[in-house]
C-alpha positions in Angstrom: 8.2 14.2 -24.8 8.8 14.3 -28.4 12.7 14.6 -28.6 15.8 13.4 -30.7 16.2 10.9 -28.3 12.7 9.3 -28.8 12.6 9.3 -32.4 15.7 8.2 -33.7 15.3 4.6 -31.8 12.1 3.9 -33.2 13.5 5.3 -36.6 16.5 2.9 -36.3 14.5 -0.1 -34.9 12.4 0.1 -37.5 14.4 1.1 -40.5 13.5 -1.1 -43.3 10.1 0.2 -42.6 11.7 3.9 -42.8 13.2 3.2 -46.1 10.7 0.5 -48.3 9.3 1.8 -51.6 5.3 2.1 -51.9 3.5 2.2 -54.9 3.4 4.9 -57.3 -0.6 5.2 -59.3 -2.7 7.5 -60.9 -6.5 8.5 -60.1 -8.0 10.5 -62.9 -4.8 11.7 -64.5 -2.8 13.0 -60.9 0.0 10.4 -60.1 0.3 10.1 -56.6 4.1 8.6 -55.4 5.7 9.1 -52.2 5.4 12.9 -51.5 2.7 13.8 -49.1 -0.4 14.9 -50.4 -3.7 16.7 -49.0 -7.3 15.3 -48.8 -10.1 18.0 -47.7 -12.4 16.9 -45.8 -16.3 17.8 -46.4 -18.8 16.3 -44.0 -22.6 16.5 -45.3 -23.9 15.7 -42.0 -24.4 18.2 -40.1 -23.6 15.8 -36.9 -20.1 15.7 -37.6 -18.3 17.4 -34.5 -16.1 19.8 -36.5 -18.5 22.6 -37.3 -15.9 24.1 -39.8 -16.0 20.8 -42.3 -20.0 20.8 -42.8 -21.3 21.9 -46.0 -25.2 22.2 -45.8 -26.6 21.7 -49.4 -24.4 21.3 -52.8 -23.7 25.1 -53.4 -21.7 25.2 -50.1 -20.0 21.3 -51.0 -18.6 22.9 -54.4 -17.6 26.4 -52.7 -15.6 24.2 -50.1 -14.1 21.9 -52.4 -12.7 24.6 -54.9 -11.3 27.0 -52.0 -9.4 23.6 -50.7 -8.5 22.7 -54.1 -6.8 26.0 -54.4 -5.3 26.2 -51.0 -3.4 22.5 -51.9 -6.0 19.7 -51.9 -5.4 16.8 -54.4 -8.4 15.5 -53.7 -11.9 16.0 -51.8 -13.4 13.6 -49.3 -17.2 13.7 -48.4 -19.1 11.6 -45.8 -22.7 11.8 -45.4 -22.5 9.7 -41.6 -20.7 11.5 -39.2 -18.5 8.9 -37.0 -19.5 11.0 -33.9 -20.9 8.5 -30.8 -24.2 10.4 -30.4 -24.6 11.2 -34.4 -27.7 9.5 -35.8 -27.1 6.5 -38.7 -28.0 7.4 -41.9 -29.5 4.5 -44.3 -27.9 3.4 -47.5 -30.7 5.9 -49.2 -30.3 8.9 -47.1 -26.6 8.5 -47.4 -26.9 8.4 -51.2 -29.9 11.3 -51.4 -27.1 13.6 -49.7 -23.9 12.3 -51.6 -24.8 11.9 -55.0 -25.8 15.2 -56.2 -22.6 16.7 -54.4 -20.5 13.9 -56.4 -21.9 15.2 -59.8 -21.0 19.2 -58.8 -17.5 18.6 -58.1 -17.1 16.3 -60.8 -18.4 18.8 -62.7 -15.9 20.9 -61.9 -13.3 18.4 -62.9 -12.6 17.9 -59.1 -11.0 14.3 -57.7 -14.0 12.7 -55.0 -13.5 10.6 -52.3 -16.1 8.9 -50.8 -16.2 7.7 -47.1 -18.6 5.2 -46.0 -18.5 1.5 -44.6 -21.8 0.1 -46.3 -20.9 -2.1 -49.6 -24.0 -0.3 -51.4 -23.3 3.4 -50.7 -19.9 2.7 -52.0 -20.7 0.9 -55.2 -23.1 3.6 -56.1 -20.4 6.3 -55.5 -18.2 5.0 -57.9 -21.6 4.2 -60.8 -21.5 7.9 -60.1 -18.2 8.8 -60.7 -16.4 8.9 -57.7 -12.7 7.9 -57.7 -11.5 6.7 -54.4 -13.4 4.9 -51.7 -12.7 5.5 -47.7 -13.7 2.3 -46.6 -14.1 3.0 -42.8 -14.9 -0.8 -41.7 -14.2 -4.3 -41.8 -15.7 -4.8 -44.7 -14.7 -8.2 -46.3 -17.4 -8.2 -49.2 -15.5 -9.0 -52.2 -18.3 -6.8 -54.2 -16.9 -3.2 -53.1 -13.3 -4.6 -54.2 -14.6 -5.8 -57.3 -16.5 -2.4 -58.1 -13.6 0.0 -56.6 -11.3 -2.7 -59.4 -14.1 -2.5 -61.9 -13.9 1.4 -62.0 -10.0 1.6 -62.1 -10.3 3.3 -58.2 -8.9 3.8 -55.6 -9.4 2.4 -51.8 -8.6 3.8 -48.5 -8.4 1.3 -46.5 -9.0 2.3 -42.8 -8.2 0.1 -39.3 -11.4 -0.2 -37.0 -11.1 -1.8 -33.9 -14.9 -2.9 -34.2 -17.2 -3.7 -37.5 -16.9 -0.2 -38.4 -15.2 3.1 -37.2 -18.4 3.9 -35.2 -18.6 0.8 -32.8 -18.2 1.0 -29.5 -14.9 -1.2 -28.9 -11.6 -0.4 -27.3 -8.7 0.6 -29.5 -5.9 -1.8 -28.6 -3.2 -1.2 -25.9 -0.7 0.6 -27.0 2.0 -2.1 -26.5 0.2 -4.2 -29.6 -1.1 -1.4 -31.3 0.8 -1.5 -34.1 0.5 -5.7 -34.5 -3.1 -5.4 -34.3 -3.1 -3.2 -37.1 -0.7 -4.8 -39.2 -2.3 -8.2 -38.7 -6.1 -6.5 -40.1 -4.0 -5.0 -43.3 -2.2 -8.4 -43.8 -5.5 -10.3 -43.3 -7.4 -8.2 -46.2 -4.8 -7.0 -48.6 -4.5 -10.4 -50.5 -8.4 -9.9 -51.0 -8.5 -6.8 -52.0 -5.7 -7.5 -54.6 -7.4 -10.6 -55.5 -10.7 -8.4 -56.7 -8.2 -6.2 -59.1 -7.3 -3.2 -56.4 -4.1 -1.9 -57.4 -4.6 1.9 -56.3 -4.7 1.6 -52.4 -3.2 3.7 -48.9 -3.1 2.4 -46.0 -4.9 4.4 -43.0 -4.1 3.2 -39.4 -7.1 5.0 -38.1 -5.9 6.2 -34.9 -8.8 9.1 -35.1 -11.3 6.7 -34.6 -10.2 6.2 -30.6 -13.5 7.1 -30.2 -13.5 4.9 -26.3 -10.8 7.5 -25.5 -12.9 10.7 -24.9 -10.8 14.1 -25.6 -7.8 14.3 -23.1 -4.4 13.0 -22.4 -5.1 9.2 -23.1 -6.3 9.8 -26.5 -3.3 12.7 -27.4 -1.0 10.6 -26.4 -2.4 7.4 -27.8 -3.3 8.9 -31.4 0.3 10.4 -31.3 2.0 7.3 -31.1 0.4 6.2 -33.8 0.8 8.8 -35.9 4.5 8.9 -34.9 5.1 5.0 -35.8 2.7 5.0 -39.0 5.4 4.9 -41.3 5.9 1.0 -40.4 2.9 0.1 -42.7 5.2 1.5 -45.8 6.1 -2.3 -44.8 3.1 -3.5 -47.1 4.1 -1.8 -50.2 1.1 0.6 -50.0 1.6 5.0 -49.3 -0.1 5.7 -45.5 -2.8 7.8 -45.1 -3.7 9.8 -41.7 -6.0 12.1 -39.9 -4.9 15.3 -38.8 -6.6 15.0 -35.4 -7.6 17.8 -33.5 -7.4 17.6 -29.9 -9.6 20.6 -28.2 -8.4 19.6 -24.5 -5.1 21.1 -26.0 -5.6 23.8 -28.3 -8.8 25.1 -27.1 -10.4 28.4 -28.7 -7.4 27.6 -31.3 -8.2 24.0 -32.1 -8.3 25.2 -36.0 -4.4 25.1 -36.1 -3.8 21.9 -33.8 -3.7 19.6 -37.3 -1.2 21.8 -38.2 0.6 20.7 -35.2 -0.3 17.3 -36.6 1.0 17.5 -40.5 4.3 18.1 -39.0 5.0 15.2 -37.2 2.9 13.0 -39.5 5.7 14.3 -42.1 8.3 12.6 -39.8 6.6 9.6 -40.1 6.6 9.9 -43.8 3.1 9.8 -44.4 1.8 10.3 -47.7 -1.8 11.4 -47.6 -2.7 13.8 -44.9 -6.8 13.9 -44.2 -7.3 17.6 -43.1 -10.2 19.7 -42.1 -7.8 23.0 -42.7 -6.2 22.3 -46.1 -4.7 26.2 -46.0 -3.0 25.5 -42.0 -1.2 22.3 -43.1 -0.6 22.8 -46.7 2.9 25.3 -45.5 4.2 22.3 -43.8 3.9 20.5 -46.8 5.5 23.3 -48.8 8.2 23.8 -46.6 9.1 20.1 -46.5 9.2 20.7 -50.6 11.2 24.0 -50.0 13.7 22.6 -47.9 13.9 18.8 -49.0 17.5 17.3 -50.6 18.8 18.9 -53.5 17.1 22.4 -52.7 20.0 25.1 -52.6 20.1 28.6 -52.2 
């Protein structure tokens, strides 16, 4: 159970973690410091298991990404693969047939893109095309898609994946070395990616790829852990991004609000950018954290 008693040990166990600065940058004139922020989620693939997200052609992309853009996103994030077990791979072409005119409409519309992807060539063309931020969702250690995300002055999101990529079939790692596991794949790419001139960067534990752990329990209480001790990777200097995961075997016929459930406690672990497929049920936990934070009187 998720009490007092539970959190303030970890808090105080792992306090310099609690308290360490993270950067402060700016992707196409918004800073982003250490206030949480939204990222709405499009997926173009029509595999993608959360019906809601999918945007069929570029009309529906660009309706999306205004209404979440008014409803408190800072920033859009499309995928054209869906990380689903049983979703089909999509070549570096179809990827790019489905992402690139969608890039163009919503920079068009002055509208901040994130692109998620694992394969160096899909992400290099993203940013040709204007995209600002990369979610790299693999163990990618090609110093070209640094060097491009560097090159174009983006940013990366760089994503933990137990296997090559977020869609491999390996085991997540037992809870009890979770967090090491994770801390030693930042540590081992961060110099790297710094070396190749990336200097706009969150960290993303990737707990919502737990994709051995099929919808349950296990994987609740697994991907809440996570969330809960996420703040220890402000240890690295770099803001945390998360997943609002969205467990049906909980919330059922009302899954839609369950990564409200999830912005709240990913607020106690002081994350600072909050993936979400429902950009208007988390953005009032983000507004009531800004209503009610110090200095706010009556």
């Amino acid at each position: 159970m998720i009490t007092p008693d539970v959190l303030l040990p970890l808090w105080e166990a792992h306090r310099a973690a609690l308290d360490h600065p993270v950067r402060t940058f700016e992707i196409g004139g918004r800073v982003f410091d250490d206030r949480p922020y939204q990222l709405g989620v499009i997926n173009l693939s029509r595999d993608s298991s959360y019906r809601e997200s999918i945007a069929h052609d570029v009309p529906a992309a660009l309706y999306r990404a205004r209404r979440m853009t008014i409803e408190g996103a800072a920033m859009i994030d499309i995928g054209a693969e869906s990380t689903g077990t049983n979703a089909d791979i999509v070549d570096v072409d179809g990827q790019l047939a489905t992402l690139l005119p969608v890039i163009d409409a919503l920079l068009a519309d002055g509208l901040l893109v994130s692109v998620e992807t694992y394969l160096t060539d899909v992400a290099v063309a993203a940013l040709e095309a204007g995209a600002q931020v990369i979610n790299l969702t693999g163990r990618v250690d090609d110093p070209a898609l640094y060097e491009a995300v560097g090159r174009h002055d983006a940013g990366l999101i760089l994503c933990y994946t137990p296997g090559e990529t977020a869609r491999s079939d390996v085991d997540v790692p037992p809870v009890d070395t979770m967090i090491d596991e994770q801390m030693t794949f930042f540590r081992d790419r961060l110099d790297l990616v710094a070396g190749c001139g990336v200097d706009k960067l969150w960290i993303d534990p990737g707990f919502g790829f737990a994709l051995n752990l099929p919808d349950g329990p296990d994987r609740v209480r697994y991907q809440t852990d996570n969330l809960l001790q996420s703040f220890r990777f402000r240890e690295l200097g770099w803001p945390v991004c998360v997943t609002m995961a969205s467990a049906v075997y909980l919330f059922h016929d009302e899954v839609r609000v369950a990564e409200t459930a999830m912005a709240v406690l990913a607020l106690l672990a002081k994350a600072n950018l909050l993936r979400s497929h429902e950009v208007a049920r988390v953005q009032p936990v983000l507004d009531m954290l800004e209503i009610c934070g110090p200095g706010q009187t009556p």
